[in-house]
N, C-alpha and C positions, 0 to 999 in steps of 0.2 A: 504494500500500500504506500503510496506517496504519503509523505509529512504534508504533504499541499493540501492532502483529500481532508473535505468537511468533519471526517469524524475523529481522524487524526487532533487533527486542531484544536477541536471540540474538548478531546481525552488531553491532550496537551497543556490544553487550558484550565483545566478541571484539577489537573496534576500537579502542573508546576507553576499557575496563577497568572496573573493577565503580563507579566514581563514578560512571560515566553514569549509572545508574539513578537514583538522586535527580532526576537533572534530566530525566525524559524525561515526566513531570507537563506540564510546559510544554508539550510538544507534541503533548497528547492528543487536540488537536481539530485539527491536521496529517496532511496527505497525504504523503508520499515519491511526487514525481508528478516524472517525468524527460520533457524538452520537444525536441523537434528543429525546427532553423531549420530553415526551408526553401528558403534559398537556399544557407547553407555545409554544412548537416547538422551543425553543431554539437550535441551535447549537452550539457544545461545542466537543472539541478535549479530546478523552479519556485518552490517557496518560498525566500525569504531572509530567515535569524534575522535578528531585531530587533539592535538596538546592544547593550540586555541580556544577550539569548539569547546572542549572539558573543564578548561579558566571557566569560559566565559557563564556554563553551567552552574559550574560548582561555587564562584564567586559572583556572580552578576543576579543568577536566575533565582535559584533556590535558597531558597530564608533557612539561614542557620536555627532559628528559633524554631520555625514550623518543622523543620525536620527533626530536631531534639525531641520536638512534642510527640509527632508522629512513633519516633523510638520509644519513648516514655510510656506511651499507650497503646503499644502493641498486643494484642489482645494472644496470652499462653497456648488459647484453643487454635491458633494460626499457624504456631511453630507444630504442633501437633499433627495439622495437615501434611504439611511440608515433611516429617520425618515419616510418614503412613507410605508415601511414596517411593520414598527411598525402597 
């Protein structure tokens, strides 16, 4: 799926807050293309931001605070998911 497409955006936005928009310029000529090994079935997103791209993410976009909070209130019945799979 393009970063360009409506739902993208949408989820983008919903995600990481109305900044991102500015920065989603960068990745208009970007795929959202998800890869599975074929020996673990790992899933893993195929593009990876530049050193820029990742500044600009991890210091520009994403709220230090809101992401603390988000950790803080990570709900234990989640991690529980996530190890079922394994």
């Amino acid at each position: 799926m393009s970063y360009e497409h409506e739902k993208m955006v949408s989820f983008l936005q919903n995600y990481y807050g109305e900044r991102i928009k500015f920065f989603l310029k960068d990745l208009k000529d970007q795929m959202y293309t998800l890869q599975e090994c074929i020996d673990c079935q790992t899933i893993f997103q195929e593009f990876i931001p530049t050193d820029e791209f990742s500044y600009k993410l991890y210091e520009e976009i994403i709220s230090p605070d809101k992401s603390l909070e988000k950790k803080l209130n990570f709900p234990v019945t989640r991690f529980n998911a996530y190890f079922k799979n394994w």
